[in-house]
Z-matrix of the N, CA and C atoms (Angstrom, degrees):
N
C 1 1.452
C 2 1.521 1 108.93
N 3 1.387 2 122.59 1 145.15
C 4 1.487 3 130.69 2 -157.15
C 5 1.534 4 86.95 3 -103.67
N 6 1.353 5 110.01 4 125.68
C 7 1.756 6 103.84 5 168.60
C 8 1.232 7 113.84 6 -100.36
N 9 1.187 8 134.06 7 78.24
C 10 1.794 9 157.19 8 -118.00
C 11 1.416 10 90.00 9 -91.72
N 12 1.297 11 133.29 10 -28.54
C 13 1.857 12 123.58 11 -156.61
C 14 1.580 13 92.90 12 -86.37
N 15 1.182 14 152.05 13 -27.78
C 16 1.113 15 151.88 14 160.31
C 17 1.720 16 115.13 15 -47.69
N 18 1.570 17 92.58 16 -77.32
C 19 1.588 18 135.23 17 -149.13
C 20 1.692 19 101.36 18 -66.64
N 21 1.054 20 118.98 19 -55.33
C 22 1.491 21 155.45 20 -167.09
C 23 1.596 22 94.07 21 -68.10
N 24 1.807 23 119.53 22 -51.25
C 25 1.089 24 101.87 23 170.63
C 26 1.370 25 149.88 24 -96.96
N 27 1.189 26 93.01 25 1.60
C 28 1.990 27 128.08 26 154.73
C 29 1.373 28 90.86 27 -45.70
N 30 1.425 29 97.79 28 -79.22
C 31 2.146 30 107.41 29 -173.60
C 32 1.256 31 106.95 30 -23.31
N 33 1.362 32 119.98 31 -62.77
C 34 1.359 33 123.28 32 -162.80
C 35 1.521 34 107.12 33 -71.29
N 36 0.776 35 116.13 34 -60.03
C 37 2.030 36 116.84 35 168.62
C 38 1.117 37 92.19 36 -41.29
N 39 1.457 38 133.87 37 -98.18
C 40 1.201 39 107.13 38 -161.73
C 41 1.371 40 140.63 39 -74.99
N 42 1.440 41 107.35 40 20.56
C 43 1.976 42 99.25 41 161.37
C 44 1.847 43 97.70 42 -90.27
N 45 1.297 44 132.11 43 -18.63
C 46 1.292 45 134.03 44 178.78
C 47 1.368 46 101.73 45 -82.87
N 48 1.518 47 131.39 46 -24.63
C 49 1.909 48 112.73 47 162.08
C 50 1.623 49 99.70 48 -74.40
N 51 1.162 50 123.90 49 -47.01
C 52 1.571 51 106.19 50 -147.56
C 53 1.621 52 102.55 51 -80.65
N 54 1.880 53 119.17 52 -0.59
C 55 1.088 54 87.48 53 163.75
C 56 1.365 55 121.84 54 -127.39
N 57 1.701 56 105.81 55 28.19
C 58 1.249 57 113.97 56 150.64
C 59 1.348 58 104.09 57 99.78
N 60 1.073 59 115.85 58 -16.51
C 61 2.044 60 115.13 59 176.05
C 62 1.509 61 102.43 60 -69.58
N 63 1.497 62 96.73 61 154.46
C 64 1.365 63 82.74 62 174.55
C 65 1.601 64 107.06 63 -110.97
N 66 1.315 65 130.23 64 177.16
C 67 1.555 66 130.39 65 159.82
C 68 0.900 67 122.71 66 -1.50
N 69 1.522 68 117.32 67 -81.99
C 70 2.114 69 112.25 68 167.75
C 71 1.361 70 122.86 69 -44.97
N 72 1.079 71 113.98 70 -47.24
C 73 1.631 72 110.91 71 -174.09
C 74 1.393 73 113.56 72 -54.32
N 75 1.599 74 99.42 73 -38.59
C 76 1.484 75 100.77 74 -163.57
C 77 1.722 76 114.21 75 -82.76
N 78 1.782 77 113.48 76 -21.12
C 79 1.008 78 125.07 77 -170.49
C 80 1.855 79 95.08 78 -77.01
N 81 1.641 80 117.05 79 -38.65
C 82 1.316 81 125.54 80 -165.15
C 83 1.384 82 87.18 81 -61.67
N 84 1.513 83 129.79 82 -65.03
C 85 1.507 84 116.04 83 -146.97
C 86 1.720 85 115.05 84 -92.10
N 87 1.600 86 98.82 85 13.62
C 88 1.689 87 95.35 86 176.05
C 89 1.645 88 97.58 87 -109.76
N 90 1.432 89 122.29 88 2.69
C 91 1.244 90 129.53 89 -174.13
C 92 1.603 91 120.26 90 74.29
N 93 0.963 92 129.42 91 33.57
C 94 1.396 93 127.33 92 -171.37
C 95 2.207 94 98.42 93 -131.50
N 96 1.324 95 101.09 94 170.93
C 97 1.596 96 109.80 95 -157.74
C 98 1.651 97 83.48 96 -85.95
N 99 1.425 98 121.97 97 158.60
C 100 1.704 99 138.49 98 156.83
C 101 1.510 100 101.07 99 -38.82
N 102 1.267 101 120.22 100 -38.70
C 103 1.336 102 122.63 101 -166.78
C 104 1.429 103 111.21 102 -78.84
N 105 1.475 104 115.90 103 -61.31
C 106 1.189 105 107.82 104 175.93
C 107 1.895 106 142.79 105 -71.03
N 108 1.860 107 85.71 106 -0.87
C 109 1.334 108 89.29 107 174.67
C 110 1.394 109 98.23 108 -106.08
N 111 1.432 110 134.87 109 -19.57
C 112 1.373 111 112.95 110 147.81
C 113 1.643 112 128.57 111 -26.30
N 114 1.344 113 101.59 112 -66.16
C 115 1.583 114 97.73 113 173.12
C 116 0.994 115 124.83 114 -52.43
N 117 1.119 116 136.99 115 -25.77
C 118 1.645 117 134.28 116 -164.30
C 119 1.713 118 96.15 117 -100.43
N 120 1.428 119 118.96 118 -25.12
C 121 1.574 120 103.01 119 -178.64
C 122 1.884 121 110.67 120 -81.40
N 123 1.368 122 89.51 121 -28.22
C 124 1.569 123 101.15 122 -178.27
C 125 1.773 124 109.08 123 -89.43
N 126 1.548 125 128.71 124 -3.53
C 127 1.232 126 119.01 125 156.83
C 128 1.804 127 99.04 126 99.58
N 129 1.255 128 101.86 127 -5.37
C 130 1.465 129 85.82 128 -159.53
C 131 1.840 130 93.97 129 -82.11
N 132 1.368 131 118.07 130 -3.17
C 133 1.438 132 97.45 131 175.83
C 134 1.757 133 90.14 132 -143.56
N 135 1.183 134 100.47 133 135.86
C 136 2.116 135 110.06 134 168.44
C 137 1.113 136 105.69 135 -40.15
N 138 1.759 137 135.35 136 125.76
C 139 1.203 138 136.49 137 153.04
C 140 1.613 139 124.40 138 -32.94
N 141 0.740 140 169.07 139 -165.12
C 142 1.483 141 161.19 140 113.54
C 143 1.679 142 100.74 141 -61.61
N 144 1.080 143 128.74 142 161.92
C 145 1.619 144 140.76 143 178.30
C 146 1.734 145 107.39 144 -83.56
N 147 1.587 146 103.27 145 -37.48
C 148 1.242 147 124.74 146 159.15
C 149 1.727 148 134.08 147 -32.33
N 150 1.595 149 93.57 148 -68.42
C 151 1.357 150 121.39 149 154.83
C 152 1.684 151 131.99 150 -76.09
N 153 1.662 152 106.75 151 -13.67
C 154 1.435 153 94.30 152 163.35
C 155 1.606 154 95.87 153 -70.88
N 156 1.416 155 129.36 154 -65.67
C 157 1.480 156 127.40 155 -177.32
C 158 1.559 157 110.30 156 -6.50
N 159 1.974 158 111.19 157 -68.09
C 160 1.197 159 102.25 158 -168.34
C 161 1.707 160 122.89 159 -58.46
N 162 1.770 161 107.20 160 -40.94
C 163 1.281 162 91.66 161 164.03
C 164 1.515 163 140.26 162 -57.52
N 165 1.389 164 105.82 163 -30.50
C 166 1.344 165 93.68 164 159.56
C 167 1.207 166 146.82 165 -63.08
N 168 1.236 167 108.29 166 -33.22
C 169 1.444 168 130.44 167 164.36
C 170 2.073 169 104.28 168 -50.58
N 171 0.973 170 111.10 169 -47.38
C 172 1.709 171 121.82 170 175.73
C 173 1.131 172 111.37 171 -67.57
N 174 1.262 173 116.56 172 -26.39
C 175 1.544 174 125.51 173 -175.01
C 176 1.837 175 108.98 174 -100.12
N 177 1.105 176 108.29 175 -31.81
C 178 1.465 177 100.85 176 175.88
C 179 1.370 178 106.99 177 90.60
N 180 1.036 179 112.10 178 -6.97
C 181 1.352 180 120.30 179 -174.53
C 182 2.227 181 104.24 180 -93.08
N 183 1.610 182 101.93 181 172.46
C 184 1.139 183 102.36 182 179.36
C 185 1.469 184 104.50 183 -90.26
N 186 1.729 185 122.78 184 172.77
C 187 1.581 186 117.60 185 -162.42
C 188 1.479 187 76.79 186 -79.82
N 189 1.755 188 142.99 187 -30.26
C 190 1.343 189 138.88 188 -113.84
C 191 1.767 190 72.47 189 -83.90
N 192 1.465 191 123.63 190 -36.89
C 193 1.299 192 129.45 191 -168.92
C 194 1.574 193 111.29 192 -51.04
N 195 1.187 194 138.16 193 -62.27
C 196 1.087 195 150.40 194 178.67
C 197 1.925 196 109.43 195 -55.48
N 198 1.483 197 101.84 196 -55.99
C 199 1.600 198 114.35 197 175.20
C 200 1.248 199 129.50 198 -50.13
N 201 1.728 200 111.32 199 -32.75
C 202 1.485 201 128.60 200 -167.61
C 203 1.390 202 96.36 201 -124.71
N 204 1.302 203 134.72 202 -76.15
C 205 1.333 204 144.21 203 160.53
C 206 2.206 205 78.43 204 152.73
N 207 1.257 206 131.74 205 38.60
C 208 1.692 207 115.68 206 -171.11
C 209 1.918 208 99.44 207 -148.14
N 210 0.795 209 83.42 208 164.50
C 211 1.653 210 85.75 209 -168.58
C 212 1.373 211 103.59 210 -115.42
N 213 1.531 212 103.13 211 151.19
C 214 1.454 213 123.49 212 -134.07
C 215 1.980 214 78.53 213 -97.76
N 216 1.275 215 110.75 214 145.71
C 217 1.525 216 115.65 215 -166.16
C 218 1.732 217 103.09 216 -128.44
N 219 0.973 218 124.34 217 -27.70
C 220 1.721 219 114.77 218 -149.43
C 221 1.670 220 84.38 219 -90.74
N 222 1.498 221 121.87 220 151.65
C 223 1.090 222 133.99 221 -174.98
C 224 1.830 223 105.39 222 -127.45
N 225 0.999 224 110.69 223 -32.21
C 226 1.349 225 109.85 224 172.70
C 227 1.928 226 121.52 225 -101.78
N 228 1.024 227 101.80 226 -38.42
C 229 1.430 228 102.82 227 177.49
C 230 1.966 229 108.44 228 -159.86
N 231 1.034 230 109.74 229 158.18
C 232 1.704 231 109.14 230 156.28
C 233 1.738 232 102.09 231 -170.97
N 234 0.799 233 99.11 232 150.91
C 235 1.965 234 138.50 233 -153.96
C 236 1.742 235 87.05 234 -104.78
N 237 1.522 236 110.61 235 125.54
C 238 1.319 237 104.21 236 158.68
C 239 1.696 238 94.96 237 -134.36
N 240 1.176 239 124.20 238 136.09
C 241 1.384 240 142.56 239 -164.89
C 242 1.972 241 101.22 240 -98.03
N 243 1.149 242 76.05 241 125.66
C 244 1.986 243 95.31 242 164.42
C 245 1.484 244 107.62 243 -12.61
N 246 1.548 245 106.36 244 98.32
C 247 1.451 246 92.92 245 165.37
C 248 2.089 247 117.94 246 96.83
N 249 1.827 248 86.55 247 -6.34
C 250 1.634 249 101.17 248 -178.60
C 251 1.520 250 111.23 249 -99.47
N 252 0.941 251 123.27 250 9.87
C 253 1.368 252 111.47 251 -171.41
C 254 1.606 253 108.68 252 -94.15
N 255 1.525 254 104.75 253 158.33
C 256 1.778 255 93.76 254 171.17
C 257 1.473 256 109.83 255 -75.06
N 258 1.874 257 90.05 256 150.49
C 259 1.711 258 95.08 257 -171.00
C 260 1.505 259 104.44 258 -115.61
N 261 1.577 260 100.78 259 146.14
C 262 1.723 261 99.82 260 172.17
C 263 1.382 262 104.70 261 -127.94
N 264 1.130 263 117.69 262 158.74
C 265 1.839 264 115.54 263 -178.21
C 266 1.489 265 79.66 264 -130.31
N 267 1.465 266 106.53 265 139.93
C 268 1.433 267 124.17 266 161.57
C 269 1.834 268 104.59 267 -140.30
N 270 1.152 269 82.72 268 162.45
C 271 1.864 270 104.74 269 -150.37
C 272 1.298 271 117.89 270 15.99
N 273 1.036 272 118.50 271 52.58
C 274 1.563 273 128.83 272 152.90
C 275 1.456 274 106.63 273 80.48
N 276 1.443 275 112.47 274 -10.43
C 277 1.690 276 110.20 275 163.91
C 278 0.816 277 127.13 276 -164.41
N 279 1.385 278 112.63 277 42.88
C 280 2.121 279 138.66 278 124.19
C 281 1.026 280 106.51 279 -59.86
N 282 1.148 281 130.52 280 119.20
C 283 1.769 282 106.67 281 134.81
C 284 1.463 283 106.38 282 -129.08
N 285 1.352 284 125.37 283 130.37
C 286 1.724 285 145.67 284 -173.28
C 287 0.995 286 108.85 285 -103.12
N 288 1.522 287 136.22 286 114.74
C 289 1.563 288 141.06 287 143.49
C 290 1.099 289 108.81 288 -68.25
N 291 1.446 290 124.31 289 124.74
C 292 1.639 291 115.69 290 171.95
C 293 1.446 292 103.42 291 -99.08
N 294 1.425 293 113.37 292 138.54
C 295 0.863 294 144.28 293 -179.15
C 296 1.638 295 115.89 294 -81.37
N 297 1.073 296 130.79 295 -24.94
C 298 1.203 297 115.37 296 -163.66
C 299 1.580 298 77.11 297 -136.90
N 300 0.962 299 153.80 298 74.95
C 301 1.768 300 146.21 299 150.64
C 302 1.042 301 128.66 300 -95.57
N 303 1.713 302 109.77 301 -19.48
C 304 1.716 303 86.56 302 162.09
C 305 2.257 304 109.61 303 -105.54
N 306 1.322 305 101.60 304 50.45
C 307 1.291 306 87.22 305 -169.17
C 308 1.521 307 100.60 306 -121.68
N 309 1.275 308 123.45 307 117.60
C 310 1.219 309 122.10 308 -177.86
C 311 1.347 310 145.00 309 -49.38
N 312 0.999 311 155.95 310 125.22
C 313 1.654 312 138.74 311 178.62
C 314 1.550 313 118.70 312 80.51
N 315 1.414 314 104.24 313 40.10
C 316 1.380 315 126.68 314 -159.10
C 317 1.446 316 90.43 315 -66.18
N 318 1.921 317 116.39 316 135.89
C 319 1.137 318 114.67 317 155.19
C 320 1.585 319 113.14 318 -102.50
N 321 1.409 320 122.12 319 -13.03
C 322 1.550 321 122.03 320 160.32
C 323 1.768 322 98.60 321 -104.83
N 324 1.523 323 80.61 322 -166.02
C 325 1.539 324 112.52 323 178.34
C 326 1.288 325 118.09 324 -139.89
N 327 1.472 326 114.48 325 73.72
C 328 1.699 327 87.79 326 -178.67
C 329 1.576 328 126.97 327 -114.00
N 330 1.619 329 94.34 328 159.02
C 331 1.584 330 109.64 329 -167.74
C 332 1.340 331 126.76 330 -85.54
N 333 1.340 332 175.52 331 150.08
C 334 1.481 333 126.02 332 88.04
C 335 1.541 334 135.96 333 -46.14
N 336 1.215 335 135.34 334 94.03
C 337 1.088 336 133.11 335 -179.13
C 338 1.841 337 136.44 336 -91.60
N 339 0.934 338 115.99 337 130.71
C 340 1.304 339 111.91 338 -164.53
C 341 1.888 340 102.92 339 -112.61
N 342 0.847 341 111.56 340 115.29
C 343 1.865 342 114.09 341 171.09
C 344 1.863 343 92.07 342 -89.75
N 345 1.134 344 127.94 343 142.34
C 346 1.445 345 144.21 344 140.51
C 347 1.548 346 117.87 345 -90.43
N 348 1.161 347 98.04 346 142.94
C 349 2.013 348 121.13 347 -174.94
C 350 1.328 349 100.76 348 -35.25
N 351 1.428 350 126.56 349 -20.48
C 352 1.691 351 102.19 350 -156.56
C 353 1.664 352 100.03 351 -98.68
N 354 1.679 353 137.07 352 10.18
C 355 0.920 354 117.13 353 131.75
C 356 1.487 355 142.35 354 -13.91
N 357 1.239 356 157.73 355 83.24
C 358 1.629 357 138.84 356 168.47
C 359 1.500 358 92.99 357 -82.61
N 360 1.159 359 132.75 358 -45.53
C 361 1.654 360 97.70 359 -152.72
C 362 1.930 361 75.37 360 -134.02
N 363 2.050 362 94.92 361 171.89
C 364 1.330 363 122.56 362 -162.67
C 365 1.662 364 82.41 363 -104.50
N 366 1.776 365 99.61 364 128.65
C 367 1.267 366 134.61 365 177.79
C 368 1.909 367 94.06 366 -99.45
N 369 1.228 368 110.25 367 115.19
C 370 1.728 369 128.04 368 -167.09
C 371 1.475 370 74.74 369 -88.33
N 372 1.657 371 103.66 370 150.12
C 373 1.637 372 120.40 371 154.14
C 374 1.767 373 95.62 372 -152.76
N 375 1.169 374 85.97 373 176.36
C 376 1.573 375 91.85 374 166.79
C 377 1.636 376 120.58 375 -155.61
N 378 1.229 377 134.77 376 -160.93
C 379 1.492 378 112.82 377 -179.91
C 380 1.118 379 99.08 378 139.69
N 381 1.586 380 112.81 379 134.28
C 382 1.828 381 124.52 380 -152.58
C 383 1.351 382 94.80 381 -81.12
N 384 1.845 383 93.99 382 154.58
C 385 1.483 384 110.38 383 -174.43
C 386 0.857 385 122.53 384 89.91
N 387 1.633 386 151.86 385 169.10
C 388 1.714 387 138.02 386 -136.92
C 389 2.027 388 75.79 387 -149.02
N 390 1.626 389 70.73 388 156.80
C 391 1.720 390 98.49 389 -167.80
C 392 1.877 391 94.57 390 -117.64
N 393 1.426 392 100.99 391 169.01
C 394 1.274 393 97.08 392 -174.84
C 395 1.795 394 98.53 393 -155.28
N 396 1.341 395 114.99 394 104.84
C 397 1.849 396 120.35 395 -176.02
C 398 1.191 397 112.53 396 -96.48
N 399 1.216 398 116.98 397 116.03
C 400 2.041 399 107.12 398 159.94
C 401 2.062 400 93.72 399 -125.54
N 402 1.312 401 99.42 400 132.89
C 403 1.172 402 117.34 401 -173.04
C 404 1.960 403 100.21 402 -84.31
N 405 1.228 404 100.51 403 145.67
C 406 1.738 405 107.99 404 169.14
C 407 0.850 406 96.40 405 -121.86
N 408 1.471 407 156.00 406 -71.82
C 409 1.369 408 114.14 407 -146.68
C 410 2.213 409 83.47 408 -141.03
N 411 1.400 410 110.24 409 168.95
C 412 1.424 411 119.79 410 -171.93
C 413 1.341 412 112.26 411 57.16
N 414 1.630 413 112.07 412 167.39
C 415 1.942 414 118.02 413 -168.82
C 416 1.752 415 90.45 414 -102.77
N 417 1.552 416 90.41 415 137.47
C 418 1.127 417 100.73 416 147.30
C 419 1.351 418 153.73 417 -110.91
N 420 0.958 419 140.67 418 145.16
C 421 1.371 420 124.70 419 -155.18
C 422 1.942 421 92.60 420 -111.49
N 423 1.303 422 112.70 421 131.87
C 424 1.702 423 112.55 422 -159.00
C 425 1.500 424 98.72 423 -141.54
N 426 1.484 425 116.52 424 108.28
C 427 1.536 426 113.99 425 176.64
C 428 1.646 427 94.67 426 -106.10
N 429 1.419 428 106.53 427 154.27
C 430 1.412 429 132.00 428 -174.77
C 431 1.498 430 122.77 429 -146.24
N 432 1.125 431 126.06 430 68.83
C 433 1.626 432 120.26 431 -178.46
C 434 1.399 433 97.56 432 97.38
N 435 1.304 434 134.34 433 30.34
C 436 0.993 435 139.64 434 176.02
C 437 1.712 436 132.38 435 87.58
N 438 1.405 437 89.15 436 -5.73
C 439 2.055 438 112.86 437 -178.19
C 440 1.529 439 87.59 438 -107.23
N 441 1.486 440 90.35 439 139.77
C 442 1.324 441 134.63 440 -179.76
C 443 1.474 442 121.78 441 -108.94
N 444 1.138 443 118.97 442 111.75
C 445 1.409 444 116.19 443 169.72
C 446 1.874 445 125.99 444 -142.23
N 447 0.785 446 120.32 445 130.87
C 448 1.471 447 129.71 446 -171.07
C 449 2.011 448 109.03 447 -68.51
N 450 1.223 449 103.71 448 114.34
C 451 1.945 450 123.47 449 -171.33
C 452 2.013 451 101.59 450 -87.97
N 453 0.927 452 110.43 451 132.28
C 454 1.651 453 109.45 452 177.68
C 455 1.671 454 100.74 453 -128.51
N 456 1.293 455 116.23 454 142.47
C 457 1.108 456 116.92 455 164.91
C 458 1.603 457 140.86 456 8.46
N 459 0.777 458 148.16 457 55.04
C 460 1.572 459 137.31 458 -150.57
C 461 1.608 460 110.69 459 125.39
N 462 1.578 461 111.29 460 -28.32
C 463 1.523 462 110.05 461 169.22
C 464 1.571 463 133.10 462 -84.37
N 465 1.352 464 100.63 463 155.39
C 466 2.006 465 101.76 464 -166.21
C 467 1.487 466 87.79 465 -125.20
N 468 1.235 467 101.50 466 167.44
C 469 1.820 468 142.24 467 174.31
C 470 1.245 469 103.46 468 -140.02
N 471 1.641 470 105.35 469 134.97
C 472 1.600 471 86.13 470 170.27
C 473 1.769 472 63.13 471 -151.66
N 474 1.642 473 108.09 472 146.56
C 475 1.260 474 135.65 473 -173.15
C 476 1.669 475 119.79 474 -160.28
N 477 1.408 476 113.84 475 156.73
C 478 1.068 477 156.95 476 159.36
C 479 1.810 478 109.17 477 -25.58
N 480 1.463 479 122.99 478 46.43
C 481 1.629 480 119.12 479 -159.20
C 482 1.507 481 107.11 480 -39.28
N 483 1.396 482 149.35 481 -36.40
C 484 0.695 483 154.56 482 -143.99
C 485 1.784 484 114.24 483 -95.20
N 486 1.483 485 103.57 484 2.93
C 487 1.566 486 117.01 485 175.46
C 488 1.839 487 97.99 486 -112.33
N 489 1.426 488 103.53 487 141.58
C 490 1.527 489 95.10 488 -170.66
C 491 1.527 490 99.12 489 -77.09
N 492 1.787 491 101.36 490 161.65
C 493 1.521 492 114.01 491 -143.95
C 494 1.305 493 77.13 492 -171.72
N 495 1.723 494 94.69 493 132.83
C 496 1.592 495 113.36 494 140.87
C 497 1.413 496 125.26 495 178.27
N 498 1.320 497 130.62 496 167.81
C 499 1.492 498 138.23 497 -172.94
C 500 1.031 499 140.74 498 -131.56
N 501 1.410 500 130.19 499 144.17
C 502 1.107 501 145.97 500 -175.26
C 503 1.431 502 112.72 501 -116.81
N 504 1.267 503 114.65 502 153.06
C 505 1.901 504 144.02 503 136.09
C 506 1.359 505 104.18 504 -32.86
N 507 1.763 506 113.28 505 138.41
C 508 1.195 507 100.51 506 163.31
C 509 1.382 508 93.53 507 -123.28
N 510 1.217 509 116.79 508 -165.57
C 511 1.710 510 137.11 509 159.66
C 512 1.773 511 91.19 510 62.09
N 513 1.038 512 131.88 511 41.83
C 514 1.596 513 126.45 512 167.97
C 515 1.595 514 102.25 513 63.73
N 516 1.449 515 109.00 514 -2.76
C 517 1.857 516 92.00 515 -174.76
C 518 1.523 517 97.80 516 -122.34
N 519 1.801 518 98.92 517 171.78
C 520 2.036 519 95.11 518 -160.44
C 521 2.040 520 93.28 519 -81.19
N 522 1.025 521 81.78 520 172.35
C 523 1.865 522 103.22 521 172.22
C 524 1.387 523 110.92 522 -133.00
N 525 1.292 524 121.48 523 136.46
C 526 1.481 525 129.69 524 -171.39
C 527 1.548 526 85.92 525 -134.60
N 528 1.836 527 107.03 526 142.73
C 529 1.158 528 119.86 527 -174.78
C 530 2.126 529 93.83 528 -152.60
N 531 0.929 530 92.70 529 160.52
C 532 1.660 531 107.77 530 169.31
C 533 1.619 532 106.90 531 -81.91
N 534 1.328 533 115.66 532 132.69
C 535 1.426 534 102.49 533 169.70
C 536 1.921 535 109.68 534 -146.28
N 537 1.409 536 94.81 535 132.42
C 538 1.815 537 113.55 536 -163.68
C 539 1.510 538 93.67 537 -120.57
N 540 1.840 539 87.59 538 130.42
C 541 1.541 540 96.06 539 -162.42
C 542 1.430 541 80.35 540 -124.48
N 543 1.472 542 117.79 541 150.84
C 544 1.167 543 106.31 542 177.65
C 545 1.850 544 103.82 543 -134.54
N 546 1.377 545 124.01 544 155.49
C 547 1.432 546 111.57 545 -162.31
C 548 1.637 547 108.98 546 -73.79
């Protein structure tokens, strides 16, 4: 398991030394304040999964780069087995297997994601390109542009990433859903 609040923000410092921008530039063109991308290069706060994307996208690089610190190799296909994917936990009750990380030239992103009960309230993000949810097992509770609606087993969302969005666990127990991010 990748313990990303450290590791993740090494990555980010150093893809911002080796290519010479400094702090502002990099905070100006991923859209976020000096301040808040301070925190995320210095660790003191979890990137969003959202916002690693955009840096990567700035960086040219793959997200697998930032996620793993290794670059994504298979060009035609790769197999990740139950339970193989790299894992990140963000705010203490995310945790994302990526699914596709060692596969090169990714036009999605996909997750298994698990929210746990101790959510109370929906943490909004946003981040270019449309997302796509089908829940397996527990309810989810899924806001989108400000509408709210409750996901059960067998149900999908697929939306607009770029409108703030986010989810929770309902009924005190976690919910795991598939999630396809696309650039």
């Amino acid at each position: 398991m990748i313990n990303e609040g450290h590791e993740i923000a090494v990555r980010i410092r150093g893809l911002r030394e080796a290519s010479g921008h400094s702090c502002q530039e990099v905070a100006t063109e991923t859209g976020v304040t000096l301040a808040t991308y301070m925190r995320y290069e210095t660790g003191a706060e979890d990137a969003p999964l959202s916002y690693l994307s955009v840096l990567a996208a700035f960086y040219k690089v793959e997200v697998t780069a930032l996620l793993t610190g290794g670059d994504a190799h298979a060009r035609m296909f790769h197999v990740t087995r139950k339970g193989g994917g790299p894992v990140v936990e963000r705010r203490h009750v995310y945790h994302y297997e990526a699914l596709g990380a060692r596969f090169a030239g990714k036009a999605m992103e996909p997750f298994i994601v698990t929210v746990g009960p101790a959510l109370e309230t929906l943490h909004l993000n946003t981040h270019p390109g449309q997302e796509f949810n089908y829940v397996l097992n527990g309810r989810l509770r899924v806001s989108v542009g400000g509408r709210e609606t409750v996901l059960e087993p067998g149900d999908s969302i697929y939306f607009d990433a770029s409108v703030p969005h986010g989810m929770r666990a309902e009924d005190g127990v976690e919910a795991t859903f598939l999630a396809v991010i696309t650039a």
